[in-house]
Every structure is written in C-alpha cells, then in structure tokens.
N, C-alpha and C positions, 0 to 999 in steps of 0.2 A: 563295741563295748571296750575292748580290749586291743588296741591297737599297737601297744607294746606290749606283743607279746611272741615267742620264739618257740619253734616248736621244733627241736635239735633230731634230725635222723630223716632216713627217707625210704627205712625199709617198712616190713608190716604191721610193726608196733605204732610209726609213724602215719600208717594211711588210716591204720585202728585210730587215732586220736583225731585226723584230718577230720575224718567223715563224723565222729561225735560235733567237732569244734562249729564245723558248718552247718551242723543241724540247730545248734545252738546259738547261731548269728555272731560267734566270735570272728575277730578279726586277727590273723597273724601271718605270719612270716614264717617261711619253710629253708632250716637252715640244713644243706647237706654238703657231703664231699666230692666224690666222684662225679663226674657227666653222665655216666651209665645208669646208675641209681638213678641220679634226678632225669634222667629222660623216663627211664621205667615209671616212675613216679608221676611225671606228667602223662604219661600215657593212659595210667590205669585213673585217676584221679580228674586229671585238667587242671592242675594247680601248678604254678611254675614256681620252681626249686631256686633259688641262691647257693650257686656251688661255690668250693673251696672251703665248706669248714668252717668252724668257730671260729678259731685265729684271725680267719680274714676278714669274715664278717665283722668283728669286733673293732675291725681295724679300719674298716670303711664305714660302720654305721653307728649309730647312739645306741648304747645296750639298751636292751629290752626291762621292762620291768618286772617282768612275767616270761618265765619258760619254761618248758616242758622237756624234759629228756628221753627221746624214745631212741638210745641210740645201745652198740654195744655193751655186755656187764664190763668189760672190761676201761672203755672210753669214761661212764659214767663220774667217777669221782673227780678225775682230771679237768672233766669239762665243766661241770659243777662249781670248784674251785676256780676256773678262768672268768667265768661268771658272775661269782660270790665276789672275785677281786674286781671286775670291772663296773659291778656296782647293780646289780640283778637282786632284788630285792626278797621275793618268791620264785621258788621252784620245783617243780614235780617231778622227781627222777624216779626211772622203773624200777622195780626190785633189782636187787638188793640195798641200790646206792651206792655199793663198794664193795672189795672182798676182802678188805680185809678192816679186821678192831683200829691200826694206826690210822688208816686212810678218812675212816669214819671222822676219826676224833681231831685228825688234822681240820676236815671241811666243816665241825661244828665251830670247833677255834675260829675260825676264815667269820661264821654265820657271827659268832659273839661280836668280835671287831667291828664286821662291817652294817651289822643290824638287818638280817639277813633271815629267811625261814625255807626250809627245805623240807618237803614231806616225800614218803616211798610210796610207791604205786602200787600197792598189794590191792589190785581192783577185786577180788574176791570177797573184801569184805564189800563189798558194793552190788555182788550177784541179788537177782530178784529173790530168792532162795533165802539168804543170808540175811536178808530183809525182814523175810515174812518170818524167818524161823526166830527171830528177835521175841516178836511180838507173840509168839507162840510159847518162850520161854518165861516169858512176863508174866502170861497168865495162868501159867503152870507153877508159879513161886518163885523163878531161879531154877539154876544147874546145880543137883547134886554129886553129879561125876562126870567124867568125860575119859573118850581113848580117841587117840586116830592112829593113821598111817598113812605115810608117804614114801609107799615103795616106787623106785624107778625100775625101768624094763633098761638095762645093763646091753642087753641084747641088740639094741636098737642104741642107745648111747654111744659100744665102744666104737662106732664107726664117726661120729661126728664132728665133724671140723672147726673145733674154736682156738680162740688165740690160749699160747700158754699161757696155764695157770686157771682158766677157766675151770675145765672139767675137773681139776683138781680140788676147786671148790664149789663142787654140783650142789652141795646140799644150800650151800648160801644163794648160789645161780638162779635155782629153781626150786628144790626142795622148801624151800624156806616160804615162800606159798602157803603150803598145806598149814605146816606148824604157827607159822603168823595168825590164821586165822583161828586156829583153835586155842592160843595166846589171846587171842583178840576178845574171845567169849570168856575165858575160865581169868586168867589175868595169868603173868608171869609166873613160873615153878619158885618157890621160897631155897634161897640158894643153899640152905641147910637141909631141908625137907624135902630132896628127893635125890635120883639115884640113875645114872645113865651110863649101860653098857655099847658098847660098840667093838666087835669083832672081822675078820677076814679080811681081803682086801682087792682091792682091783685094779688092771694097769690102770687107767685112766683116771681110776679114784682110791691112792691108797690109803687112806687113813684108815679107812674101813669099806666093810662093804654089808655089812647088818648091824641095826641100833633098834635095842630096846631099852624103858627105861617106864619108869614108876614116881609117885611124891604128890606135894600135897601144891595149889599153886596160893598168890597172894593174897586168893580171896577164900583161902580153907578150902577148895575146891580138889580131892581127890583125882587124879590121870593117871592115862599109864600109856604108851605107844610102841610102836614096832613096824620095822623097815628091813626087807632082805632084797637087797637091790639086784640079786640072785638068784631069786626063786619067782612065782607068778605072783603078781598083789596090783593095787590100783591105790591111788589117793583115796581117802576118805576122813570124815570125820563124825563121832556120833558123840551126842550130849544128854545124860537123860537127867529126865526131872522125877518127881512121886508121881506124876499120874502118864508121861510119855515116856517113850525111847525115839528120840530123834536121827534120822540119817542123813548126811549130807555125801550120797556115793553114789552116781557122782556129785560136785559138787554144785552141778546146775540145777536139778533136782531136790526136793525135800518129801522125805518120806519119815514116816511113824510106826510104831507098837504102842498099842493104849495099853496099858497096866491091866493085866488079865489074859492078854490076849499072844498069840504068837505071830499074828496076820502082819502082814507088811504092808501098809498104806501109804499113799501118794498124797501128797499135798497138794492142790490146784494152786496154780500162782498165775500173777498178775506180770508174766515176766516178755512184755513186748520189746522193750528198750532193749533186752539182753538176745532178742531174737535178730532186732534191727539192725544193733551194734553189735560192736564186741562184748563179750557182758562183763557188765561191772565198769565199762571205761566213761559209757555216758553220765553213771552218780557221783563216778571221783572226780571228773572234773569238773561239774557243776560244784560238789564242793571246796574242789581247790581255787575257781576264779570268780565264785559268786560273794563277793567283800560282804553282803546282808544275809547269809547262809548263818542260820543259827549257830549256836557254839556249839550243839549237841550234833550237828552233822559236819562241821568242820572236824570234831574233833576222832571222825568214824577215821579221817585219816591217820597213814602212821607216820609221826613225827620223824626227824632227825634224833632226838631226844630221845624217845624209845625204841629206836632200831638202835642208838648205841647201848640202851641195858638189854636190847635182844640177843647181839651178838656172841658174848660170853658164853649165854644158855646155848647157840649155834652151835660154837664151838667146841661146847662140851659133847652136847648130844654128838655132834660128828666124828671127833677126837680130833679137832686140828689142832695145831699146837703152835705153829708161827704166827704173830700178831700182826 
C-alpha cells in the first residue's frame, strides 16, 4: 500500500511499529544508524535495516512520502526538519516531537512552507481502554470533572542514561503521556482559569520535583492533579460523570464506581490488538496511513498544531522556563 514509506530507528519503539506495519500489509523501509542496531534488529525481526542514518539515506534514495519516527527524544526534531526540507509529506514522530517551544515552532514553520503534516505519537489515546471508556462517557452525558497523576519513580530514573538535556525535560519525555490524554478527554486548562504549583527539586530534574495544580479546562470542565516524583504514586487518570466514576490506573485497564456505591469494578474489554501489539501502536497507525480513515479517527491523533498550544501548559505545569 505504502511503498514510500520510512520508518526512522531500529531500537524497540522501531520493532513496536515493524510488527504493527506488517500485520497490516504495509510496505516500508527501515532506516537506521549503527551496524550493531540493525544487526540486533534483523535478528529479533528478519527485516533488514539500511544503515548509516537519514543523512545518507536521503542522499542515495527518493524521500519517502510517509515516515515514521521511532527514534531518540532528542534526534526527533532534527530528523523531522531534514525530512520536512526534503520534501516528506506526512509524518508520525513519537512523543513529544521536541523539547523544546522554539524547536516545535521552528518544524511547524518548515510544515507551513513546505505543505507538510506531522502528528505525535501519544499511542495511549489508541489503548483498547481509552476506546471503550469514550463510549462509556457518551452515554453517561460527558465529564463533569476530572484529576490525574503522573508521578515518576525518581528512584529508578536518577540512574538512567540519556543524552543531555533529556532527563532535564522528563516531564515533556515521558510525563507528557499521562497529561496528554487527560487533555485529550476534558480539552485544554483556560489559560486564565487555573493555577499550577510546582516545588523541590532533583539532580536530574531540577525544575521541580512535585506539581500540583487546579482550574477549570476549555470545555468548563473542572481538574485538579498531583505529581511527587519523590514519594510512592503510579500514572493514572479518573474522569467522572453523574452516574460513574471512571479509572484509568493503570492505563490498560478501565475500571468504575456507579453512583451509590464505593465497589471498584472492572470493565471487560475487547482489547486483543493491545495484547498482540504494543497497545495503542496498531489504532495510531491505521489512523495515520489509512488516507479513507474518517475525520473523526484521524483526528484522535495529536497534531503539530496542538502539541504547540500544549507546550506552554508543559511548561507551566513543570516550571521550565527556557524556550
């Protein structure tokens, strides 16, 4: 179906998207750096790798019209941008897409010129979970409040090996996950109408090291959340309506309280695809390279567009402060 198409990396993000692409009869191109990688890569897989990197690839073949970015947070904007200029049409890069506000607004610029679309790979709004709990919201009215949390284990973090500047923007890295999807239900916090504290701090991540905060979001939608990247907590997120209280902790999971009751209930789901694959990687990219995919499931993904009016709120919530 897709024969220009590129699928940038060769670590496990990269064999998470091989193994969707192939179940899905797509046709592409595995573009990586190292010989180590792409031998590891062919080994676990059977897929052979084109070493040496974007650069070169670009430099020996016809860009792709379609690619995918499973590569490091840090490589993603740069490689993006070499792509956008070489004339790469559509592109799926993993969360975050960048770390930083200028980086963003650089590679949308690049998107405007060159007529260009780029979406992030927050595959959690794609979980079988995430799905079902849609349609469990619908019939309950809407969401009349919402809280999460996205606390990290610190403990297990300060030993981790990324390039600099990564772990200094954890909450964008990974964090940004959690928050995305509960952004993703309630709409964006009203930049007037709410309120985000952020204290302590850690080698690895000083801006802060605990964030809570409160407000109202775009759609009158009450939240409030809380993160101590210091103390015990796990991701989660809950949404409730007048007749449920929804949980999504974890987030593969959906669980309930009906109105009356304090019992904790499980929701049965239909969630094979998320057992088979990685979950959430087989919905997002049926949406991102299925061209007759409704509008209403194209647009489950998250834009260029709206990860730049996400950013801000990031950076509030975390306190970073360099653009």
């Amino acid at each position: 179906m897709k024969e220009s198409l590129w699928l940038i990396g060769a670590g496990n993000m990269a064999r998470a998207y091989s193994a969707v692409l192939q179940a899905q009869g797509i046709e592409f191109r595995i573009i990586g750096r190292s010989n180590d990688s792409a031998k590891e890569f062919q080994n676990i897989t059977g897929i052979e790798v084109s070493v040496g990197g974007l650069e070169a690839a670009l430099e020996t073949r016809q860009c792709p019209e379609y690619a995918i970015l499973a590569i490091d947070v840090e490589q993603l904007a740069p490689a993006a941008m070499q792509l956008v200029t070489a004339g790469c049409r559509y592109l799926l890069l993993e969360k975050p897409g960048a770390l930083s506000i200028s980086e963003l607004k650089e590679l949308y610029s690049a998107t405007q010129i060159r007529g260009a679309k780029i979406w992030i790979g927050y595959n959690r709004r794609f979980y079988s979970s995430v799905q079902t709990l849609k349609k469990h919201i619908q019939e309950d009215g809407g969401i009349t409040s919402a809280s999460f949390e996205f606390t990290e284990w610190s403990h297990i973090l300060q030993d981790e090996q990324k390039a600099p500047g990564v772990m200094r923007k954890w909450l964008l890295a990974n964090s940004s996950h959690v928050i995305d999807l509960a952004f993703y239900f309630i709409g964006l916090p009203c930049m007037h109408q709410w309120y985000g504290w952020h204290g302590g701090s850690l080698t690895w991540h000083p801006a802060a090291a605990r964030f809570h905060g409160a407000g109202v979001s775009e759609h009158g939608i009450p939240f409030s959340y809380q993160a101590d990247w210091e103390a015990p907590g796990r991701w989660g997120v809950e949404l409730l309506t007048r007749r449920n209280r929804y949980l999504l902790r974890p987030m593969e999971a959906l669980q309930y309280i009906h109105i009356g009751s304090v019992e904790v209930q499980t929701i049965e789901l239909d969630d094979s695809l998320d057992r088979e694959f990685k979950p959430g990687i087989f919905l997002q990219c049926k949406a991102f390279l299925d061209e007759r995919a409704h509008f209403a499931q194209k647009n489950q993904l998250c834009s260029l567009e709206e990860q730049l009016r996400s950013f801000p709120i990031y950076y509030r919530i975390a306190g970073y402060t360099e653009q």
